[in-house]
Biopython code that builds the backbone (N, CA, C, O; Angstrom):
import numpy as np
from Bio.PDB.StructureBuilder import StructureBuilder

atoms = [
    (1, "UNK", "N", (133.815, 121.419, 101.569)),
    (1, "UNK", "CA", (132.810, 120.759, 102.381)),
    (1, "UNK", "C", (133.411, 120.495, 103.765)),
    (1, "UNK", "O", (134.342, 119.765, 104.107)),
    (2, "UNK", "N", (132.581, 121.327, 104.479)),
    (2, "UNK", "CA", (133.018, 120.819, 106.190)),
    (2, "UNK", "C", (132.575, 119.250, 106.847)),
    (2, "UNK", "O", (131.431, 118.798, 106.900)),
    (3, "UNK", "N", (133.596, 118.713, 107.228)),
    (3, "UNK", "CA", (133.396, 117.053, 107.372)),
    (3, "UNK", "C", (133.105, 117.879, 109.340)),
    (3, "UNK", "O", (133.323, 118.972, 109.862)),
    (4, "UNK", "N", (132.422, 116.309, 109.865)),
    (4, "UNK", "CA", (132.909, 116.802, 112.066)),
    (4, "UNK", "C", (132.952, 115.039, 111.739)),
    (4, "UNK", "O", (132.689, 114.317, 110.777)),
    (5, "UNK", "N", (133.396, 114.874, 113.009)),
    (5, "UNK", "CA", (133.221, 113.379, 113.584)),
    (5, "UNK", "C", (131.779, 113.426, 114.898)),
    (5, "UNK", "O", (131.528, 114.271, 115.757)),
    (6, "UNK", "N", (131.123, 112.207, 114.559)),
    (6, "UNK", "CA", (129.974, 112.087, 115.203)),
    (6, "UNK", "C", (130.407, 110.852, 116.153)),
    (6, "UNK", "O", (131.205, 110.015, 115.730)),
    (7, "UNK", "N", (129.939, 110.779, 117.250)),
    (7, "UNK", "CA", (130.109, 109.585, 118.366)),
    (7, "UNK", "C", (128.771, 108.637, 118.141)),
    (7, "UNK", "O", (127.664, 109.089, 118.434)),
    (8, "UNK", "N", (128.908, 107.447, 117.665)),
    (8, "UNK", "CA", (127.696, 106.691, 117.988)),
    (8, "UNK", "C", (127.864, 105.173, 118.889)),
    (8, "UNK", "O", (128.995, 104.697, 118.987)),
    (9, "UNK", "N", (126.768, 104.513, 119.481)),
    (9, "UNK", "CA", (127.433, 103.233, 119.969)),
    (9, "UNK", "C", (128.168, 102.415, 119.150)),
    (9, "UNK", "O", (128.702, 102.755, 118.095)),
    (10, "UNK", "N", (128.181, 101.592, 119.535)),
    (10, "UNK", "CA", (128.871, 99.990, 118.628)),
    (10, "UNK", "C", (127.955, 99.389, 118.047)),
    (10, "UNK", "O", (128.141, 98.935, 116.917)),
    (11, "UNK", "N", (126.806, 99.260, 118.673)),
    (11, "UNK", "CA", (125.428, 98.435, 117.739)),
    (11, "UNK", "C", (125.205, 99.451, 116.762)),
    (11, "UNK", "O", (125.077, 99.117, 115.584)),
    (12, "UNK", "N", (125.112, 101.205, 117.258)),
    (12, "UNK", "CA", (124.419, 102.068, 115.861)),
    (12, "UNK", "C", (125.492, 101.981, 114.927)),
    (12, "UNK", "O", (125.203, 102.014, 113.731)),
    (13, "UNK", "N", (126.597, 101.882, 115.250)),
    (13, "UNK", "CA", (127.811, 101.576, 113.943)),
    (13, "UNK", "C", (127.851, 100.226, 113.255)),
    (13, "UNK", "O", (128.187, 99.808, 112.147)),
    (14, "UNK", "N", (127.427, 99.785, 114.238)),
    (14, "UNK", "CA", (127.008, 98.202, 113.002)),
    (14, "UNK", "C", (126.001, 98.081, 112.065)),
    (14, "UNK", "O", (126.131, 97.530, 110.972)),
    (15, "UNK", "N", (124.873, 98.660, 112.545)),
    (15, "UNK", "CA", (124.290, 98.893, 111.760)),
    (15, "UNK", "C", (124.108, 100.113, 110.592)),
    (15, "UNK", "O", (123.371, 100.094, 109.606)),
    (16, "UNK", "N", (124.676, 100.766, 110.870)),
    (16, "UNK", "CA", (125.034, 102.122, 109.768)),
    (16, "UNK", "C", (126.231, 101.633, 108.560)),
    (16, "UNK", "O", (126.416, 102.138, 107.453)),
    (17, "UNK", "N", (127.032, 100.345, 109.278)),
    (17, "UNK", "CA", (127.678, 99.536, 107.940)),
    (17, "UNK", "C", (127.164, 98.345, 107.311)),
    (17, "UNK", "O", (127.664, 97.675, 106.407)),
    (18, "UNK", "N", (125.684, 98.138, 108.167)),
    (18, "UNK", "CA", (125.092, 96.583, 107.446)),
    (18, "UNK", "C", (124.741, 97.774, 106.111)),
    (18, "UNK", "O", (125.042, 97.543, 104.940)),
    (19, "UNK", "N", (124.021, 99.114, 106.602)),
    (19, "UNK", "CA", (123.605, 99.903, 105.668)),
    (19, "UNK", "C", (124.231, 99.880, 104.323)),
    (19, "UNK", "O", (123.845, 99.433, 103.244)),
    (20, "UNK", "N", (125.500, 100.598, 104.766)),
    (20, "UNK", "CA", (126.356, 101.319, 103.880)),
    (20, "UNK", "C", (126.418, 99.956, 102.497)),
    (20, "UNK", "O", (126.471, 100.145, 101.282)),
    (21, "UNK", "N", (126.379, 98.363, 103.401)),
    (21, "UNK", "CA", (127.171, 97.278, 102.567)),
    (21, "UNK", "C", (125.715, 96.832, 101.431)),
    (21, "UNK", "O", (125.831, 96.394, 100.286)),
    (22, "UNK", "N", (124.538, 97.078, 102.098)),
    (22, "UNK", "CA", (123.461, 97.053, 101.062)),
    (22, "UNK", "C", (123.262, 98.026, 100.243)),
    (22, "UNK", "O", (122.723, 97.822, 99.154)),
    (23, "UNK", "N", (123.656, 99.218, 100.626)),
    (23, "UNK", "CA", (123.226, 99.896, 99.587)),
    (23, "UNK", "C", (124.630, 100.103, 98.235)),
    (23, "UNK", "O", (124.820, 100.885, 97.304)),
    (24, "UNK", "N", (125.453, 98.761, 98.895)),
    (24, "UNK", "CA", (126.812, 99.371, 97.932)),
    (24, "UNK", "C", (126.596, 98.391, 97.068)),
    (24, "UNK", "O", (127.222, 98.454, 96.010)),
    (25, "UNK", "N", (125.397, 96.914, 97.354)),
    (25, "UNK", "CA", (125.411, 96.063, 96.080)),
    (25, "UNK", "C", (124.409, 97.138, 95.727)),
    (25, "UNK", "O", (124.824, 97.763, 94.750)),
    (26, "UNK", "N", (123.485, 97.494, 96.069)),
    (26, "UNK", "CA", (122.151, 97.744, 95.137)),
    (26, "UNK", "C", (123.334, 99.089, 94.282)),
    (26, "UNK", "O", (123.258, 98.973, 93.058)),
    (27, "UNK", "N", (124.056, 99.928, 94.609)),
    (27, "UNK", "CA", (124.453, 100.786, 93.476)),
    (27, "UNK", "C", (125.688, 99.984, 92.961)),
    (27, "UNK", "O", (125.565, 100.076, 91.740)),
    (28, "UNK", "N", (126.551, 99.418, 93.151)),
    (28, "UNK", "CA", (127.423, 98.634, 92.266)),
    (28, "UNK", "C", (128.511, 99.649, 92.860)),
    (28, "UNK", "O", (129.435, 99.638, 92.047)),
    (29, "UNK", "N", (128.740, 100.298, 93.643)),
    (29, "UNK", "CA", (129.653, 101.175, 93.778)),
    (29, "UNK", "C", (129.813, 101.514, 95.478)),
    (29, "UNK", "O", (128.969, 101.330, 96.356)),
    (30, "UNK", "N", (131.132, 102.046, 95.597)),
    (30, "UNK", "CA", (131.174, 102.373, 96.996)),
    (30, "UNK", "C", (130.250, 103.821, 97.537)),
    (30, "UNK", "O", (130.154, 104.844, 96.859)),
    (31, "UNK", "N", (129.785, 103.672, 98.550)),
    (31, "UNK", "CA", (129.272, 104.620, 99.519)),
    (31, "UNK", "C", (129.719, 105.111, 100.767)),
    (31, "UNK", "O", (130.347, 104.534, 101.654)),
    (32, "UNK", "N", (129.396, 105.991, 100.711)),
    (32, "UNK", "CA", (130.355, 106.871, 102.073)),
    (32, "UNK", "C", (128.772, 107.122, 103.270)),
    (32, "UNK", "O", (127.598, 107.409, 103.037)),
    (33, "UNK", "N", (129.469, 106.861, 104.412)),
    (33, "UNK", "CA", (128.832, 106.793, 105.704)),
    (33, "UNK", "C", (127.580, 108.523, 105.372)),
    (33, "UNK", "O", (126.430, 108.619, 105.800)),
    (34, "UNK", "N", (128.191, 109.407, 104.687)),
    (34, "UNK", "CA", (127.494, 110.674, 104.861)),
    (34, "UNK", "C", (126.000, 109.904, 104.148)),
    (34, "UNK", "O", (124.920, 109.897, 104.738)),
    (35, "UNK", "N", (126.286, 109.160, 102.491)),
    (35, "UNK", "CA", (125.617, 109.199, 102.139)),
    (35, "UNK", "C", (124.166, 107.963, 102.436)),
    (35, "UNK", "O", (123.155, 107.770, 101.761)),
    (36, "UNK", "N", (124.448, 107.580, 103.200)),
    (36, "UNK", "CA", (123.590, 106.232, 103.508)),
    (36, "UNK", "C", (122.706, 106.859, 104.638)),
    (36, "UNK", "O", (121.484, 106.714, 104.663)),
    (37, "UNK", "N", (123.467, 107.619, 105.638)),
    (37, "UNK", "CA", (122.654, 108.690, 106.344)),
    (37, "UNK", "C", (121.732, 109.364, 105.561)),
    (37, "UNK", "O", (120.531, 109.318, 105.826)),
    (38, "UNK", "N", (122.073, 109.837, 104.846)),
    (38, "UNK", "CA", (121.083, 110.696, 104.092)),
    (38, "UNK", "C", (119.793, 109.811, 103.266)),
    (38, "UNK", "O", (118.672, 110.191, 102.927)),
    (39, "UNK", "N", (120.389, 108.659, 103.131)),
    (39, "UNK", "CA", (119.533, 107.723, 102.027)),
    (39, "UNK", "C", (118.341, 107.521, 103.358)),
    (39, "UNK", "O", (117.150, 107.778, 103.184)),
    (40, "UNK", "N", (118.870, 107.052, 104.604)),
    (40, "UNK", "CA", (117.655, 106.990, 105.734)),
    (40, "UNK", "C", (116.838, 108.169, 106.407)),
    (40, "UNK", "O", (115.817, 108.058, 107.086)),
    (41, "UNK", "N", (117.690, 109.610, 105.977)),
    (41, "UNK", "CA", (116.700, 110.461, 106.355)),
    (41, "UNK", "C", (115.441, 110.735, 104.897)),
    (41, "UNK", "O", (114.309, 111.192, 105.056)),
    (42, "UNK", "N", (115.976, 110.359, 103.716)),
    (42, "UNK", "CA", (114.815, 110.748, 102.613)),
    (42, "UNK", "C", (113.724, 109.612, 103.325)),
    (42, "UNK", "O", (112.527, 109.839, 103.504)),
    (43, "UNK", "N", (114.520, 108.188, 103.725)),
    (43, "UNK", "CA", (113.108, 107.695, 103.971)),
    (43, "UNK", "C", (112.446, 107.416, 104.618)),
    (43, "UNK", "O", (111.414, 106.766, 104.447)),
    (44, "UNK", "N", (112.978, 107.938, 105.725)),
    (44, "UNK", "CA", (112.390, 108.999, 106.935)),
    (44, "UNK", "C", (111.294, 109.795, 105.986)),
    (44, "UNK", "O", (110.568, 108.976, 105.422)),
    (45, "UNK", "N", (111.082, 110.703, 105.765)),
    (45, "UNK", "CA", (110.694, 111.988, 104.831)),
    (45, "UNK", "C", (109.569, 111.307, 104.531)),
    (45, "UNK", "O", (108.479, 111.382, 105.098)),
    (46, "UNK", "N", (110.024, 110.347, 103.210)),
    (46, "UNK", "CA", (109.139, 109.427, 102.216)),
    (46, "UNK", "C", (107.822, 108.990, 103.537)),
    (46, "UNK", "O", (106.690, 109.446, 103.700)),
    (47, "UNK", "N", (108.642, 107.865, 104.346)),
    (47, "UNK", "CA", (107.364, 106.921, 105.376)),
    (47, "UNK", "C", (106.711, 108.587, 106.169)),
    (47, "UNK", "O", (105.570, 108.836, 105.780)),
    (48, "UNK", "N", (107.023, 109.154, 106.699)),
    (48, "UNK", "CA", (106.100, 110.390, 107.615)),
    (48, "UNK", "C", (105.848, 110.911, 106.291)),
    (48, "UNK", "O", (107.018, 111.259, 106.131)),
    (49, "UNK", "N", (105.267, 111.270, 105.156)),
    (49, "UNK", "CA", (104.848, 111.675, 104.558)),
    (49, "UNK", "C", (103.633, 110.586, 104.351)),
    (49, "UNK", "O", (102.569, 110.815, 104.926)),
    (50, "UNK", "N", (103.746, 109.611, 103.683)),
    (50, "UNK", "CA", (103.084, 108.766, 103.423)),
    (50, "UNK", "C", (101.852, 108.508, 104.863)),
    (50, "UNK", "O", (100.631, 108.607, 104.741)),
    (51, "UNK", "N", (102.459, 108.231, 105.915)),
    (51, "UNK", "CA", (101.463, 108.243, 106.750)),
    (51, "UNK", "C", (100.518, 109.522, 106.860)),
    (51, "UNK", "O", (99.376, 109.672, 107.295)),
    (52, "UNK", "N", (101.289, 110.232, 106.390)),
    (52, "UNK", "CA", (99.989, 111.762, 106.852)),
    (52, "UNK", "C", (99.352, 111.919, 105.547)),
    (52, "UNK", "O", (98.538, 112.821, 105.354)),
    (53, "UNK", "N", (99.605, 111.285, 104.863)),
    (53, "UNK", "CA", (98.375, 111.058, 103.324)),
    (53, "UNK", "C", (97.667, 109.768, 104.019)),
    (53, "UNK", "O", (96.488, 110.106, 104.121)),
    (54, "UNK", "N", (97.780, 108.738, 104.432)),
    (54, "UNK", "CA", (96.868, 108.005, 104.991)),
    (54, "UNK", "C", (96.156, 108.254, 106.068)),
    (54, "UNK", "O", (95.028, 107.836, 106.331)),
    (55, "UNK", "N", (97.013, 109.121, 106.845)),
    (55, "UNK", "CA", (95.756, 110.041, 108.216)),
    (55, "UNK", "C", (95.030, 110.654, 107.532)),
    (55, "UNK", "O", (93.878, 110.888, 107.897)),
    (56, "UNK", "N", (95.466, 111.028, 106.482)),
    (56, "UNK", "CA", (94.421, 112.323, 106.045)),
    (56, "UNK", "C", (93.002, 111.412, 105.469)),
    (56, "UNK", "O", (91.801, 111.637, 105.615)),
    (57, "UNK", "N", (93.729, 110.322, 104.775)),
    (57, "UNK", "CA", (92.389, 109.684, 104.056)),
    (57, "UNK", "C", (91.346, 108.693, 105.374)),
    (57, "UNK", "O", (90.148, 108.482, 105.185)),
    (58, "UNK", "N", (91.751, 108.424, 106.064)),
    (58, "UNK", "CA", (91.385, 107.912, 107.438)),
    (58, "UNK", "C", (91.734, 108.467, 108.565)),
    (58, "UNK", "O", (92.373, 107.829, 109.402)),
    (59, "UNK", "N", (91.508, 109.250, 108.682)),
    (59, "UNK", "CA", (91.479, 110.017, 109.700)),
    (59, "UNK", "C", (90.717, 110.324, 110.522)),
    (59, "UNK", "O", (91.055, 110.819, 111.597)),
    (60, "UNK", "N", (89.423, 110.068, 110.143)),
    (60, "UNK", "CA", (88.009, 109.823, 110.971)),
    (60, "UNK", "C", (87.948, 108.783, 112.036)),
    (60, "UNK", "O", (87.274, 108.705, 113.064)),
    (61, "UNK", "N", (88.961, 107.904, 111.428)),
    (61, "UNK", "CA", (88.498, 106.564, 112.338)),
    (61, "UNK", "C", (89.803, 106.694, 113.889)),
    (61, "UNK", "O", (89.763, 106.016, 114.916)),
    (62, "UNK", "N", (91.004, 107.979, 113.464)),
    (62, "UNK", "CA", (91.478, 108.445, 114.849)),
    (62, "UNK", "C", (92.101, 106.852, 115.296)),
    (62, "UNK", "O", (92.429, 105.930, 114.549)),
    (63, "UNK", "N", (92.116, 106.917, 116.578)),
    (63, "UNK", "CA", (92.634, 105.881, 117.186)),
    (63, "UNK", "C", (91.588, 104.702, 117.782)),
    (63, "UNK", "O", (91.917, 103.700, 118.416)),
    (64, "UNK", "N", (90.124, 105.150, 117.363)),
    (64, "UNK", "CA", (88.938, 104.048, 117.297)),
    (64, "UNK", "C", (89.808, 102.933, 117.035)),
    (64, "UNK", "O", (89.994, 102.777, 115.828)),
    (65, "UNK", "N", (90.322, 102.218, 117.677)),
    (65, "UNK", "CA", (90.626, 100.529, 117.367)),
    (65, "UNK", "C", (89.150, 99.606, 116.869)),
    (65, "UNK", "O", (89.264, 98.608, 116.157)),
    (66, "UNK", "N", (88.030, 100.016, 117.272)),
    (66, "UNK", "CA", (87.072, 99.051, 116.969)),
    (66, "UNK", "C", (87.290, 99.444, 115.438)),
    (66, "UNK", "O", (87.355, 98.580, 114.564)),
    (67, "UNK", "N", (87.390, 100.701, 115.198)),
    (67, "UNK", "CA", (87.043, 101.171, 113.169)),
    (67, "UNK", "C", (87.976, 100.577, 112.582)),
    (67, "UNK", "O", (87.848, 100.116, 111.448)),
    (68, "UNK", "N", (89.291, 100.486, 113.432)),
    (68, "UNK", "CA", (90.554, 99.849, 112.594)),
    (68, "UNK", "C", (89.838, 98.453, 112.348)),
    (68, "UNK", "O", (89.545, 98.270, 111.167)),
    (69, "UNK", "N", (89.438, 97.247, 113.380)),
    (69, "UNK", "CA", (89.218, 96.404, 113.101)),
    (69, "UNK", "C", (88.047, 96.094, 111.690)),
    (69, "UNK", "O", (88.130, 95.494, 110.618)),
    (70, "UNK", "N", (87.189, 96.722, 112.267)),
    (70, "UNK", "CA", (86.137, 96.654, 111.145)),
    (70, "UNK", "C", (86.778, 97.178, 109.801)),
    (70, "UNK", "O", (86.694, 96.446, 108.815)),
    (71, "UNK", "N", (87.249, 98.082, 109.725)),
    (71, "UNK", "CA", (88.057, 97.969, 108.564)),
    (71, "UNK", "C", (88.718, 96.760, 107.676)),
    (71, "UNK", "O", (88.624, 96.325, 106.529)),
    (72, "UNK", "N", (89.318, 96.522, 108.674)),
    (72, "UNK", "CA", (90.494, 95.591, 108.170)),
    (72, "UNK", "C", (89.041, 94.142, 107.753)),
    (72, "UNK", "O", (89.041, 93.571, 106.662)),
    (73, "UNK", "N", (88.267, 93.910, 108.565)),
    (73, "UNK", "CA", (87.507, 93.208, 107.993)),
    (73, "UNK", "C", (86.351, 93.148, 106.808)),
    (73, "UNK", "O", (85.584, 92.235, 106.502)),
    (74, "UNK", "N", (86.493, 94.226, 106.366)),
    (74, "UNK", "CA", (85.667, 94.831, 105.637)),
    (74, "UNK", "C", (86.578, 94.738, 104.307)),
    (74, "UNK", "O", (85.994, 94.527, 103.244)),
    (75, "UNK", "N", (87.982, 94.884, 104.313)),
    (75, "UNK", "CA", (89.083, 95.170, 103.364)),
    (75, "UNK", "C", (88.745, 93.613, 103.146)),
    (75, "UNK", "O", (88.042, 93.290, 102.188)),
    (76, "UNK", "N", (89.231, 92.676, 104.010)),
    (76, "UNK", "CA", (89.179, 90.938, 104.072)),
    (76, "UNK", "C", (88.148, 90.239, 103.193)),
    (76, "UNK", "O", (88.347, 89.267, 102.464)),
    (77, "UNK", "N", (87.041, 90.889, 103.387)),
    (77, "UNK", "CA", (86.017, 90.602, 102.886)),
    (77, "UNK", "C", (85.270, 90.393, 100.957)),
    (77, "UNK", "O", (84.701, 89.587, 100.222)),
    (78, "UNK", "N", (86.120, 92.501, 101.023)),
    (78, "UNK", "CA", (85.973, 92.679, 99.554)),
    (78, "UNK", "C", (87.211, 91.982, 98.814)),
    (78, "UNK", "O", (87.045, 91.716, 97.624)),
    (79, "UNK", "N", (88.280, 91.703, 99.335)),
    (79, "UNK", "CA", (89.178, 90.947, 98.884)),
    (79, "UNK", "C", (89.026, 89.648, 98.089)),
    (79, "UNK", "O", (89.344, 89.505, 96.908)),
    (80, "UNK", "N", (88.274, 88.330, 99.234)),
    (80, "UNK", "CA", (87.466, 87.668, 99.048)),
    (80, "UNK", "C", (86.808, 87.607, 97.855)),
    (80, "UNK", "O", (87.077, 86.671, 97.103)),
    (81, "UNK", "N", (85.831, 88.591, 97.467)),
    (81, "UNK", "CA", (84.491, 88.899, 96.932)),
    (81, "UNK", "C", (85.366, 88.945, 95.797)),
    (81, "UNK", "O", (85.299, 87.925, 95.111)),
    (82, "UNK", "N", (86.148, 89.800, 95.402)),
    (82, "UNK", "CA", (86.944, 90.026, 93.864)),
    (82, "UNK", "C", (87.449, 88.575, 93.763)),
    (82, "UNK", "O", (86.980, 87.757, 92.973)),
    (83, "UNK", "N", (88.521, 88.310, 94.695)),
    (83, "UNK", "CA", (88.797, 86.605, 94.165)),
    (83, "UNK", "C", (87.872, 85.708, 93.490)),
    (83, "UNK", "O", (88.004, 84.891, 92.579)),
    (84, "UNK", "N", (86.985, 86.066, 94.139)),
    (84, "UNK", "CA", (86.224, 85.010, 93.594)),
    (84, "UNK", "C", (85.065, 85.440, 92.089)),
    (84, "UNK", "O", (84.357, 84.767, 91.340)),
    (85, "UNK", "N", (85.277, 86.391, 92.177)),
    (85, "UNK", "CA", (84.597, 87.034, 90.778)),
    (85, "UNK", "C", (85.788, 86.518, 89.682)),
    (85, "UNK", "O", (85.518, 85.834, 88.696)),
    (86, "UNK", "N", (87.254, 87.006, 90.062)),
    (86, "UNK", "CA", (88.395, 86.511, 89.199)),
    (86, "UNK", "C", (88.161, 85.067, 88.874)),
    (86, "UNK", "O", (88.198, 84.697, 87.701)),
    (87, "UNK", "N", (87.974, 84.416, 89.640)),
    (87, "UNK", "CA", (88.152, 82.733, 89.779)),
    (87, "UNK", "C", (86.843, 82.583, 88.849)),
    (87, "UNK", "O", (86.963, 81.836, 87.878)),
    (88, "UNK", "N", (85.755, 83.144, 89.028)),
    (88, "UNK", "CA", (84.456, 83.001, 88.377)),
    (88, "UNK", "C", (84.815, 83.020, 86.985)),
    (88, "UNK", "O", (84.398, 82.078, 86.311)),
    (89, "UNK", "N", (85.671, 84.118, 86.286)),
    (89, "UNK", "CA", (85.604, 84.627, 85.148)),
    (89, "UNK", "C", (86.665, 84.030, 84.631)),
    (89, "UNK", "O", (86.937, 84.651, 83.604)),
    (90, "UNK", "N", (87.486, 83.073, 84.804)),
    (90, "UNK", "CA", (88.548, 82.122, 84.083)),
    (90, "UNK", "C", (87.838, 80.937, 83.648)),
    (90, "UNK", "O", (88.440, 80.039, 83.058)),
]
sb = StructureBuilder()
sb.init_structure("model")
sb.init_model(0)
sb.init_chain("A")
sb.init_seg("    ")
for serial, (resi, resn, name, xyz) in enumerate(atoms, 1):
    if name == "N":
        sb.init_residue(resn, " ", resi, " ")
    sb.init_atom(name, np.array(xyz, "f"), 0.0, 1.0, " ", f" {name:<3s}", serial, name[0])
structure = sb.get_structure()
């Protein structure tokens, strides 16, 4: 395996070891700088994927800010409406 050395600032290296130090409790084990990179490009991958399944399902409403709003109030609403059917039925 071919290793290079990469140049980054002092803040992106701090934060590429807050990385490395969370993801070394969540596996119980040490991690190497390659692999924590890689853990942020899958979720890279994962989030731009995910958004282009939600463009796709809303995608009509484009950058209409009025549709976003009405949306979101419309979501608020039926939210509401189930709560209180739940609350009804206890």
């Amino acid at each position: 395996m071919a290793t290079t050395t990469i140049q980054v600032e002092e803040k992106t290296r701090r934060e590429l070891f807050r990385i490395v130090s969370e993801l070394e409790r969540e596996k119980g084990r040490r991690v190497t700088y390659d692999e924590a990179i890689m853990v942020l490009i899958e979720r890279a991958k994962l989030r731009n994927a995910a958004r282009a399944r939600f463009g796709s399902l809303y995608g009509t409403l484009g950058p209409d800010s009025g549709g976003w709003v009405e949306l979101g109030a419309l979501r608020r609403g039926e939210r509401a409406r189930l709560e209180r059917i739940a609350e009804a039925s206890r």
